[in-house]
Each structure stands twice: as C-alpha cells, then as structure tokens.
C-alpha positions in Angstrom: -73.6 60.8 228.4 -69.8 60.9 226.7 -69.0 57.9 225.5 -65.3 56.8 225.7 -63.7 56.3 222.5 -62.0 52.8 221.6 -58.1 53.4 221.4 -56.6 51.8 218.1 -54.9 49.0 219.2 -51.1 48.8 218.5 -49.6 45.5 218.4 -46.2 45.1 220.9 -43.0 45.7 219.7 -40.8 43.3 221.0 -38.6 42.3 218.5 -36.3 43.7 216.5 -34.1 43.7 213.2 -30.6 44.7 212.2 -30.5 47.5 209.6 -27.0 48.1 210.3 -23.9 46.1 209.1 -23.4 44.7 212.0 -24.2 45.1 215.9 -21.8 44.5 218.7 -23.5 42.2 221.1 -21.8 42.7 224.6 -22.0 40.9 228.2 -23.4 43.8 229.9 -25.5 47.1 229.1 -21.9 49.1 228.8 -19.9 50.2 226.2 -16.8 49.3 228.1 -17.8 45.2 228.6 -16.6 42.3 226.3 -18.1 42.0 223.1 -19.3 38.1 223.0 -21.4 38.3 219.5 -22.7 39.6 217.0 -26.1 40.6 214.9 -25.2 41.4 211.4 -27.3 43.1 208.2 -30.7 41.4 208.2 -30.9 38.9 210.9 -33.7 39.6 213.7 -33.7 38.8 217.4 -36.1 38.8 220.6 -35.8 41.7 222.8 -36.2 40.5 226.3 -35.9 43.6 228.5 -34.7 47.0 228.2 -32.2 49.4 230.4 -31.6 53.0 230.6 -33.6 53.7 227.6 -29.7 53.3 225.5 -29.6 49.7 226.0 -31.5 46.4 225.5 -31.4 42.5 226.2 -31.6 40.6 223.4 -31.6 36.7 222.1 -31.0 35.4 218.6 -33.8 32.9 217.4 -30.7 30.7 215.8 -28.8 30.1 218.7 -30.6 31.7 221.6 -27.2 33.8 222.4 -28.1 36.1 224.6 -26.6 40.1 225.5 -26.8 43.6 225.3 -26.6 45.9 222.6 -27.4 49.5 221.7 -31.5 50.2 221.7 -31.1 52.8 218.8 -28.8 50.7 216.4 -31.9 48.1 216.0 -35.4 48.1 214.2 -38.4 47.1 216.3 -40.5 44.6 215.1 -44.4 43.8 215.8 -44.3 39.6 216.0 -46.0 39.3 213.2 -43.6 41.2 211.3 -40.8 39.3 212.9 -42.1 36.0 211.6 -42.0 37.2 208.3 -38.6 38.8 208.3 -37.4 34.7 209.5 -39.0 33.7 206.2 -37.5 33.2 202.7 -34.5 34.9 202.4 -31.1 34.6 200.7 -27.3 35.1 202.3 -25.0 37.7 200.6 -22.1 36.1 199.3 -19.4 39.0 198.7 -16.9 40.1 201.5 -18.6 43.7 201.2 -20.8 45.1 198.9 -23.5 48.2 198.8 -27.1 47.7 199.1 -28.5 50.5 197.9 -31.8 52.6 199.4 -33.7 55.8 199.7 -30.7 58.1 200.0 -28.4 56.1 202.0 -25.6 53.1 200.9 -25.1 50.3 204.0 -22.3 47.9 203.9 -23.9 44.4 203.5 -21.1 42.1 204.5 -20.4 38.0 203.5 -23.0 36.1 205.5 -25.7 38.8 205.6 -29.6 37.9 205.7 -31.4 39.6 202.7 -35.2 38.8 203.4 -37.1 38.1 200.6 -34.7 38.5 197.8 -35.5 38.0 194.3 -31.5 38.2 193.3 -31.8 42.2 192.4 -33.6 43.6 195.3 -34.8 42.9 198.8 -37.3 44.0 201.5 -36.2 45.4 204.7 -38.7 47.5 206.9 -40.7 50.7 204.8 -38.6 50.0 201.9 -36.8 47.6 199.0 -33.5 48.2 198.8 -31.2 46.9 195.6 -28.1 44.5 195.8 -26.1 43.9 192.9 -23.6 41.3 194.7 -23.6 37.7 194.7 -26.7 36.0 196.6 -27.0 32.3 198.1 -30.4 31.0 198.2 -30.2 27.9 200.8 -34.0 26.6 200.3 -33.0 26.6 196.4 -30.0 25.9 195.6 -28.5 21.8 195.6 -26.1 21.9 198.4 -22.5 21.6 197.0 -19.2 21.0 199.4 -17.3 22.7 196.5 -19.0 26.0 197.6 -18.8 25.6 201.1 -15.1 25.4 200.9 -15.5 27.9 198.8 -17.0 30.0 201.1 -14.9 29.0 204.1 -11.5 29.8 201.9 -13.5 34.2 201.7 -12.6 34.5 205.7 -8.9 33.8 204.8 -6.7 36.1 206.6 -9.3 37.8 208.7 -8.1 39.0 212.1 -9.2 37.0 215.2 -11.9 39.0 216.7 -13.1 37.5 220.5 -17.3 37.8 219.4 -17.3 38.5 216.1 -18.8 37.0 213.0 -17.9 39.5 210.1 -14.7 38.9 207.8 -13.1 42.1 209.6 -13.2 39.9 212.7 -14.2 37.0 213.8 -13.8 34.5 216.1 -13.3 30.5 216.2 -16.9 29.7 216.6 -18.1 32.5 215.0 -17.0 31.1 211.6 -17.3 27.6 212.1 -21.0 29.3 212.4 -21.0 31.7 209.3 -19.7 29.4 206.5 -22.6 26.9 207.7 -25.4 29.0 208.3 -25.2 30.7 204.6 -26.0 27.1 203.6 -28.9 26.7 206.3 -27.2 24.7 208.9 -27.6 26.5 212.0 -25.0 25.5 214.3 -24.7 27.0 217.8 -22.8 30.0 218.8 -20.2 29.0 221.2 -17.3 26.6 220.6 -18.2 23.7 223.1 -21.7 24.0 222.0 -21.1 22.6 218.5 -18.8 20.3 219.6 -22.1 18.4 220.9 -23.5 18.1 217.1 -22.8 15.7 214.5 -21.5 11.7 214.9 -18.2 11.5 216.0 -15.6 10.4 213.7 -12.8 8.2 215.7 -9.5 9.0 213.3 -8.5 11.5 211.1 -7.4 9.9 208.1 -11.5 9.6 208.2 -12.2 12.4 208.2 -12.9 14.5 204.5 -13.7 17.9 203.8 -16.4 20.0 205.5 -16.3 17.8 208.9 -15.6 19.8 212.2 -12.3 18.9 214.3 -12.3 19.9 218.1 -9.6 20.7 220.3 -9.1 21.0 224.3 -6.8 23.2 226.8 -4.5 21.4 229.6 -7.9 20.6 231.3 -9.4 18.5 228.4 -12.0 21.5 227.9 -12.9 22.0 224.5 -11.4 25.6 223.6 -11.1 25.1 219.6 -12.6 24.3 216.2 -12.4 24.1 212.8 -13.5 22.4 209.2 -11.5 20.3 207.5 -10.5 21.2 204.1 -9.3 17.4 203.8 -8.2 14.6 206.1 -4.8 16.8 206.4 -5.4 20.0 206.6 -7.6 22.5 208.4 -9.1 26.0 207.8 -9.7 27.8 211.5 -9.4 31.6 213.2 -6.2 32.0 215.2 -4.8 34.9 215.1 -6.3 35.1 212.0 -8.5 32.4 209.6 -5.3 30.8 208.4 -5.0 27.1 206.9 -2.7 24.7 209.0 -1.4 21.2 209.0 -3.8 18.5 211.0 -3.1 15.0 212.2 -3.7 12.9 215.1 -2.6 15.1 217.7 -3.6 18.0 216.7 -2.7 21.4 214.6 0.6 22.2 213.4 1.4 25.5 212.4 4.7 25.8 209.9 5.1 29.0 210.4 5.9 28.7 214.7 6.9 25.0 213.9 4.9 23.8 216.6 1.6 22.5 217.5 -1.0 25.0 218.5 -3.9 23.3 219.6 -4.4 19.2 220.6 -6.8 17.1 218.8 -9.6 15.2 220.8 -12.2 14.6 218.1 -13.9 14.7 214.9 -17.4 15.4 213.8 -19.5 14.8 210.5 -22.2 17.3 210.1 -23.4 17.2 206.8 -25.3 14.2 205.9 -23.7 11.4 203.8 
C-alpha cells in the first residue's frame, strides 16, 4: 500500500509590501490610466485580486484606497508577516536619503515607513538594512506642533502631482495626509474625505496652527485643503506646496493677486 505524503503547508500570500521608493497606484490595470495614489518605501497593503500576471488590485490598511499597480514592483506577504510589518515602526524624516542593504542603495523618501527601527537600522523582508537619516518615532515621541509645522514647511516648493504623496509630487490631499500620518494621525486619502474629520471651527480668526481649512468649486463641492500655519496664513499644494494669504473668503495668492480657492470651513484635528 503507498501511502500519500502530507504536502508542507504554505501559508497564502496575499499581501504585500513596498520595497521600492515609491509605487504608482493607478485607476486601472494599465500603464496608460491616471495615477490616483501612491504606496511609498515601507508601507504594506491587501492584494485583493490579480490580472494578467503584470498587474494587481490593491487596498491600503490606512485609508482603504483602492487601485492597480505593478505585480513585480511589490513584496508578498504571508498575513502573519503583514501584521507584523503594521507594527512598531518609525517615519523617515529627510526629503531623501539612502538606506543601505546587501549590495543595493534605495531612495527612502520624507514620510517613509521603517518597520522596526531602532534609529541605525531597520527590518524589511530577508534582511536589516541601515539608515543614517533622521527618524520620527510616533508611539515615542511627545507630540510637538513645532515639528509638525516643521514637517509641513520640508514639502515647500514641491510640484503638484494629481496622486502623489512624495516631495517630487504630490497632491492636495496627499499632503494634508503625509505631514499627519508621520505623527500617527491617519487621515483619509481623498480631499472631501477628510473634510468629514475633526469639529468644525465657525471663523478664521479661530483658527491656529495645524487646523485644516476646506475649500469648494462653483458647485459648493469640496475640491481643496490645507493646514494652517496661523489664523492668516496657509501652507497647501497648488501648483506647487506654496504658503498663501487666508481669510474669510478664502486663499489669496500675492503673486496672481487674486483669490484662488473660496473658504467654506475650518476643522480642528489635533486634540486641545
């Protein structure tokens, strides 16, 4: 009598982690679609389906945006090892800077995930890789709104970018996002989404550094956001993250001498 052998089970693989410096996320499984987010250096995702063999569906745990990106330019992870790539980790803090492996130098760009950094080094699948920039450690660290302004002020002068998140590009939302996720808010991805958070502040001249100011089209749509810097100015991504004048009706740019986007609200995100 042959007895079957027992086949070693291998756990599913259906998640996934960005070992890249960052991972265009696009609306359908082409290379040609729009671009409506992206994964960056160290942040993990659920792979939902898969297309073509080139091409997968994927969702982020922090926002639950959802698209397409390359199959090849991810990771996969077993759940287990998923869960623990979500734990303890710290946010690189310099625009760009090397992390350094077995034979090979990645771009590790401001708002990066570095799971399980101990402030030299860091563990990303089958190796430890070193980082000699500046870290943020969010569960550690007293939060400070000097250092989120701090933060916010790094993006200045990058281009507008429809999707992206990086300081080579990005997007209104997209850094509204960034600057709070380093300090372990996780806001959501899209504009009108984060609109939703926070208590709602009723006049400017309230309003104080880090709080989020909204802004609608000719519809009264909600189309725009930024953070305060103080009751009178504002830090956003048009054209490029620039710093413009803010009052009651909205944003005034010096440089056009005219206003750009109309107020409708105010919002307070960080606690008191």
């Amino acid at each position: 009598m042959v007895i079957a052998s027992k086949k070693k089970y291998k756990p599913r693989k259906v998640h996934a982690i960005c070992m890249l410096s960052s991972v265009a996320i696009r609306s359908k499984p082409d290379h040609q679609s729009r671009m409506i987010d992206q994964l960056l250096f160290g942040e993990v995702c659920e792979i939902m389906t898969k297309k073509h063999n080139y091409w997968c569906r994927v969702r982020s745990p922090i926002d639950e945006m959802e698209g397409w990106c390359l199959s090849h330019q991810m990771y996969l992870l077993t759940a287990i090892e998923y869960e623990k790539y979500q734990l303890k980790c710290a946010f690189a803090l310099d625009i760009s800077q090397s992390a350094i492996g077995d034979n090979k130098h990645i771009p590790i760009l401001l708002g990066s995930r570095l799971p399980h950094c101990d402030g030299i080094s860091f563990k990303m699948p089958k190796e430890s890789m070193r980082y000699s920039g500046q870290v943020y450690f969010p569960l550690q660290t007293p939060f400070k709104i000097e250092m989120l302004l701090k933060i916010a002020r790094k993006y200045l002068y990058a281009p507008y970018l429809e999707g992206g998140r990086t300081p080579f590009g990005i997007d209104a939302g997209g850094y509204i996002q960034m600057v709070f996720r380093i300090f372990g808010m996780n806001l959501p991805r899209k504009i009108e989404q984060q609109s939703d958070e926070g208590e709602v502040l009723h006049f400017v001249a309230e309003g104080k550094a880090g709080d989020l100011a909204f802004f609608t089209d000719e519809d009264g749509k909600i189309n725009h956001g930024g953070i305060l810097l103080d009751n009178e100015r504002i830090i956003h991504s048009f054209g490029m993250v620039r710093i413009d004048l803010l009052d009651h009706y909205g944003i005034f740019n010096k440089n056009l001498k005219i206003y750009t986007h109309r107020l409708r609200f105010l919002k307070r995100i960080l606690p008191e």
